[in-house]
N, C-alpha and C positions, 0 to 999 in steps of 0.2 A: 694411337701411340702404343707401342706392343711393352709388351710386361719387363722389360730388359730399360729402355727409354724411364718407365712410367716409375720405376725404380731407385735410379738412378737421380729423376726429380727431385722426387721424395731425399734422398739421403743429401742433395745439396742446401733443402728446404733448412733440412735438421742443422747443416752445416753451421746458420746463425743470419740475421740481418744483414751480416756486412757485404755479404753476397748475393746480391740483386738476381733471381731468377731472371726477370724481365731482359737487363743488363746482356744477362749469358746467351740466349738466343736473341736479341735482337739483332735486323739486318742492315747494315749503311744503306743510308740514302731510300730505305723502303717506299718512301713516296713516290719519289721521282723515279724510281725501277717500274712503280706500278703504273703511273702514267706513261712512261718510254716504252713499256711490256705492251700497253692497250693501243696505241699510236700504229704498232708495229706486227698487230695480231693477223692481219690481213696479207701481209707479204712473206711468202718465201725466206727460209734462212740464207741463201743467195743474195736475193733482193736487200736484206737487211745488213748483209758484209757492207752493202756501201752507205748507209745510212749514217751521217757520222754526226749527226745530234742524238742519235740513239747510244753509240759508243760514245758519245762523250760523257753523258752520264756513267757509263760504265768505268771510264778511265776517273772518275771523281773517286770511285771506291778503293784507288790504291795512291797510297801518298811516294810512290814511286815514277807517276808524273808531275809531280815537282821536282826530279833529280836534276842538280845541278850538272848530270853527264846524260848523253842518252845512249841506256842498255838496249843494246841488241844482242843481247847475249845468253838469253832466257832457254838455251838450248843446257847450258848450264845450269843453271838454276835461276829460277822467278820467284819475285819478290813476291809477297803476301799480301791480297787486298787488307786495308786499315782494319776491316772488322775479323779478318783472324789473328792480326797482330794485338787487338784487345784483348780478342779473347784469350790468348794464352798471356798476355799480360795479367788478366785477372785471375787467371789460374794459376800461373804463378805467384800473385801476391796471397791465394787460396794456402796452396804449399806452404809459404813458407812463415806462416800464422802455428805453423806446428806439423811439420812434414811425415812427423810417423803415422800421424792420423789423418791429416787433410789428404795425402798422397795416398795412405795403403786403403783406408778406411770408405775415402771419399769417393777420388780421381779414379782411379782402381775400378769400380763399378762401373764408370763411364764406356771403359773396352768394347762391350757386348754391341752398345747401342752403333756406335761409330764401325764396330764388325758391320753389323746389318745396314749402316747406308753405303757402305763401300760395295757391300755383297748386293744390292740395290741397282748402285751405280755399272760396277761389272757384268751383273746380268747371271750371278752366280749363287749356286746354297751357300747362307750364311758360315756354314760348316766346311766351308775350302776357303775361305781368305782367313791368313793371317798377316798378321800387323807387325813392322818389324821398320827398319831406318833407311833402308836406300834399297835400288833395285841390283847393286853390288854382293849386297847380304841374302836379298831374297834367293837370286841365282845359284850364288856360292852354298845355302841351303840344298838347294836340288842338284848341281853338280859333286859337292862331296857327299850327300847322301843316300846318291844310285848305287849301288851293287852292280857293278862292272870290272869285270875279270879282266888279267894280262890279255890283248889280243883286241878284248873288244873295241869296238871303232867309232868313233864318233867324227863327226864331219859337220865342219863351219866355216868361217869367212876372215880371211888376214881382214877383214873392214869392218869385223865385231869390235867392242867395244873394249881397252886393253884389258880390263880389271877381269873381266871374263875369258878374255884369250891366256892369259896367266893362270886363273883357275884350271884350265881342262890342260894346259903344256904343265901343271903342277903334278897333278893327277897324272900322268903318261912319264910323269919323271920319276914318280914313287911310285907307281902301281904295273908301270909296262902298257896301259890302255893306247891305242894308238889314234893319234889325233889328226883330224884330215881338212885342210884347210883350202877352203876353192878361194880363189879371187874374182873378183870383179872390175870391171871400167865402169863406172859410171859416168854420167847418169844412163840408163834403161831404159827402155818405153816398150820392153816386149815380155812380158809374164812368163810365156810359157818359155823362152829362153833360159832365165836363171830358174825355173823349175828344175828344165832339163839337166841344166848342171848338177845340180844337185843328186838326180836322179842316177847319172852318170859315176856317180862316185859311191853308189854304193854298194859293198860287196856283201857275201852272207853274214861278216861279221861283225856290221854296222849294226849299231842298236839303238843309237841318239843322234836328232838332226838338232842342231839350236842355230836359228835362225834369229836377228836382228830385225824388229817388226819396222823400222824408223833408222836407218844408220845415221848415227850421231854426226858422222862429219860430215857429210852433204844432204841429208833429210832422203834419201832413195826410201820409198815405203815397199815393203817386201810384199807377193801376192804369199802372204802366210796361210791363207784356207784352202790355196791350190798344193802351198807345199805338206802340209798337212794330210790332205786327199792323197796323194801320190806317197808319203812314208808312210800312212797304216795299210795301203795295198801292201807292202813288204815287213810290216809288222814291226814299224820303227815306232820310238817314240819321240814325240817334239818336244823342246824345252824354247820357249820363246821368251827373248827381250823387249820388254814391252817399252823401257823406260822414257821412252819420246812420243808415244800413240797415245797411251794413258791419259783420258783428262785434254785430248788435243782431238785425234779423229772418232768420229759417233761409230763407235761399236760396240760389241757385247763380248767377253774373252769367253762368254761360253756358246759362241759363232765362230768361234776361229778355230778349234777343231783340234788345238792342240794337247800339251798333256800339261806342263808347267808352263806358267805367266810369271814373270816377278817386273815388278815396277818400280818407280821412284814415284811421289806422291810431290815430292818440293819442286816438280817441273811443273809442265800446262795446267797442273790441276791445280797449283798457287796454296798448296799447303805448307804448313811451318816448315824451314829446313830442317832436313834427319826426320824425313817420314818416309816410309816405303810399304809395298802388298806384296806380299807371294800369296797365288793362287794354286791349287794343287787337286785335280778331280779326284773325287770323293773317295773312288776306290783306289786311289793309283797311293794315298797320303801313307797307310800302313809300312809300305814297304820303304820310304826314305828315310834315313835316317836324321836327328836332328842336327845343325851346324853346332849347337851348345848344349849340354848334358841335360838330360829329362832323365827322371824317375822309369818314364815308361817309355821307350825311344820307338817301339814297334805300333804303339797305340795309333788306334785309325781317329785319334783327333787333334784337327789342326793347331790347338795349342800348344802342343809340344815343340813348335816350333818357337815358341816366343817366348822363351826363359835366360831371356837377357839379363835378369837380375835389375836392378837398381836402373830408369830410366826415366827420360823427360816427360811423368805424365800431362803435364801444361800443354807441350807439343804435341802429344797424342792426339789430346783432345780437340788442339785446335782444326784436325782433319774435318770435323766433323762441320765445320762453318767455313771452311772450303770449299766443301762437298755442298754445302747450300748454296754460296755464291754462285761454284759453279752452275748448279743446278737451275738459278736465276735466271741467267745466261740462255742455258741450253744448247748440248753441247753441238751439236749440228750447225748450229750459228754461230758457236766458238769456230769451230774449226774451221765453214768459210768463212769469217771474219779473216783467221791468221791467215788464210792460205792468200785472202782478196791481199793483205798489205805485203803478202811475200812476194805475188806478183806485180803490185802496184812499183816496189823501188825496183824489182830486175829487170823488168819489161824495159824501163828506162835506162838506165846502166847499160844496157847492151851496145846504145848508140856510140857508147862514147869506143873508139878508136883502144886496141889492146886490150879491153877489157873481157872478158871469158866468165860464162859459169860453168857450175859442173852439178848442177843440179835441173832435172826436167822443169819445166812450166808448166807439164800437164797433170791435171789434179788427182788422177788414177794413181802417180808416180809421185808427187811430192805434194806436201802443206805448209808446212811451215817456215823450216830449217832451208837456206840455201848457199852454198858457198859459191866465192865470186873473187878474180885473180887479174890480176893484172900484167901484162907480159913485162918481164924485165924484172919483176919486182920476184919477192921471195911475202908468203905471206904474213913474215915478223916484220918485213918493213909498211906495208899498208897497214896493217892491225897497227903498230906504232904511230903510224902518220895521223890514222884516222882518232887516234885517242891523243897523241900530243896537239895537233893542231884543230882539230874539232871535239872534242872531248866526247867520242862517240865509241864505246865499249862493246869491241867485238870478240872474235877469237881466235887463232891463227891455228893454220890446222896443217900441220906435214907430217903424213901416216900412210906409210906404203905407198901405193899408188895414186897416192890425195896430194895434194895440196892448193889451200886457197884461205879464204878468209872465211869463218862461217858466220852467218847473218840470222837473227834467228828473234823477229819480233814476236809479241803476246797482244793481249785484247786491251792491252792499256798505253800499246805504241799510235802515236796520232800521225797523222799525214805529213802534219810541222817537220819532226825528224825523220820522216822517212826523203822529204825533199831535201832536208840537209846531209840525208845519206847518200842521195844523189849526186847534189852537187859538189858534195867533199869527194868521192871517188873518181867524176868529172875532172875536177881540177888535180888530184893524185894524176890521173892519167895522161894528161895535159902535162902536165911538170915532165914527168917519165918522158914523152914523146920527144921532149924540147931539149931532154939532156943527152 
């Protein structure tokens, strides 16, 4: 337990009886995870996507397989196994026992520890993650505070995410920076193609690539460590969205080669909603400036970014029992888990007559996220069909060159509604043909 954790114990011990240490780290269902973990020790994370008395256990840990709708929607945001919905439940009845103390006094101290299992989990020094609310904020940290001159250029993709394509067309409206945007057809299955492009587009006055690790509306997984490799040969630097990889594919952000990470934490990694990480390499943190006022805005430490004033310590905290779930799990077999049930309903679906995706099958190129379209239809009228008449929660997606329905299970969607996603799109498509 390192000095920051063992700390932090101690000041919740002080807090009083009413607050169960026990309580605060315990795990759901720890029994049965332990016997499912032992059962399962011998196969392959492959081998165990299809095991589905092993994930059944695992879907017991979120009261979000009793929903009376089935989410497919988790591309948006994923509900919270039960035991971080306690946890910050308890943290919040902590708070508000006397919130000048329990919050600044208490919760407060918690930061450090939950810094070091993220920095753990990332693959990074604890001294480059900061902790902050969505990967909208992390981003917007490192695009308004580069020092980029009238002229300089930055190059991205009309298929970024919008909250970020606003940010950099912000910046080029008040600064003069020029902003360069490649398109894409997806889906892809050639790496060094969308390198090329990118490479293509840059001139001597290019200084920032910011690449989409995961594109939100069809799941295309970007080769980020090639694009990476290819801008520090011309002395670029990357700003990468992680917000859909994070907590979903087994990497490490300090393997990907780039210079900024920012993430959302309320997606695959099933933390409280309004949690997010910016990552920032150690030496690069000086020079950014912070998105909210610090005392010391030039300081080479990643706290300066996190002076948010007044915030949800409860939810903070409960990252940190995310981060064990997840860890329970393990993310290699999270991630073929999601990718086995992305292609377990598309594989199928394709049979049916008019029906189209726009997302690869192949696991180089896509894992989780897939969007799926129907000819005739527009995808506000499937997204509507499939939630009025099956009460099955998608997301309709029409963005430049997109449009479809995006599909986007977690490790707590069962086989049950992935067949009833089936055959609701089946019979959608059937209707269509017949009218």
């Amino acid at each position: 337990m390192s000095q920051n954790r063992r700390n932090f114990v101690k000041k919740l011990a002080a807090a009083g009886s009413a607050f169960s240490l026990n309580s605060l780290f315990n795990t759901v269902h720890a029994a049965d995870w332990a016997v499912a973990n032992e059962r399962v020790q011998h196969l392959s994370p492959l081998q165990v996507a299809a095991d589905e008395d092993y994930w059944a256990t695992i879907q017991q840990g979120y009261t979000a397989s009793s929903s009376s709708i089935i989410i497919l929607n988790n591309g948006g945001v994923s509900p919270s196994p039960l035991v971080v919905q306690q946890a910050v439940e308890r943290y919040n009845h902590m708070v508000n026992q006397g919130p000048s103390y329990y919050m600044w006094r208490i919760l407060d101290q918690g930061r450090e520890p939950v810094r070091e299992k993220l920095a753990l989990l990332a693959g990074t020094l604890t001294d480059e993650i900061a902790i902050n609310r969505n990967a909208t904020e992390a981003l917007n940290t490192v695009i308004y505070g580069l020092d980029l001159a009238k002229g300089d250029e930055v190059i991205g993709t009309l298929q970024d995410y919008p909250n970020i394509i606003q940010a950099w067309r912000q910046r080029a409206q008040r600064e003069g920076i020029v902003y360069k945007q490649l398109s894409f057809n997806f889906p892809i299955e050639d790496d060094e193609q969308i390198v090329r492009e990118y490479e293509k587009a840059i001139t001597p006055r290019t200084k920032i690539i910011h690449v989409t690790h995961v594109i939100n509306w069809v799941g295309q997984i970007m080769p980020v460590q090639k694009i990476c490799r290819m801008a520090h040969k011309h002395g670029i630097e990357v700003v990468v969205d992680g917000a859909h990889s994070f907590g979903l594919l087994d990497f490490k952000v300090s393997e990907l080669g780039c210079d900024y990470f920012g993430t959302s934490l309320h997606k695959f990694l099933s933390a409280p909603v309004g949690t997010g990480m910016l990552w920032i390499k150690k030496e690069k943190i000086a020079k950014i400036w912070p998105l909210l006022c610090n005392s010391q805005p030039k300081s080479d430490d990643i706290r300066k970014f996190e002076t948010l004033g007044t915030r949800s310590f409860p939810i903070e905290q409960g990252i940190g029992e995310a981060i064990n779930f997840h860890n329970a799990i393990g993310n290699k077999r999270k991630e073929e888990r999601v990718r086995y049930l992305k292609n377990y309903w598309a594989e199928k679906v394709l049979k049916f007559p008019g029906v189209r995706l726009s997302t690869s099958l192949k696991s180089q190129f896509s894992c989780g996220i897939c969007g799926v379209s129907i000819d005739g239809m527009t995808p506000g009228e499937v997204e509507g069909k499939l939630m009025s008449k099956y009460k099955i929660n998608t997301s309709p997606t029409v963005w430049e060159n997109i449009s479809c329905v995006r599909v986007t299970p977690h490790v707590y969607t069962t086989l049950t509604d992935l067949d009833k996603l089936v055959r609701a799109i089946g019979e959608i498509a059937a209707e269509k043909k017949k009218a």
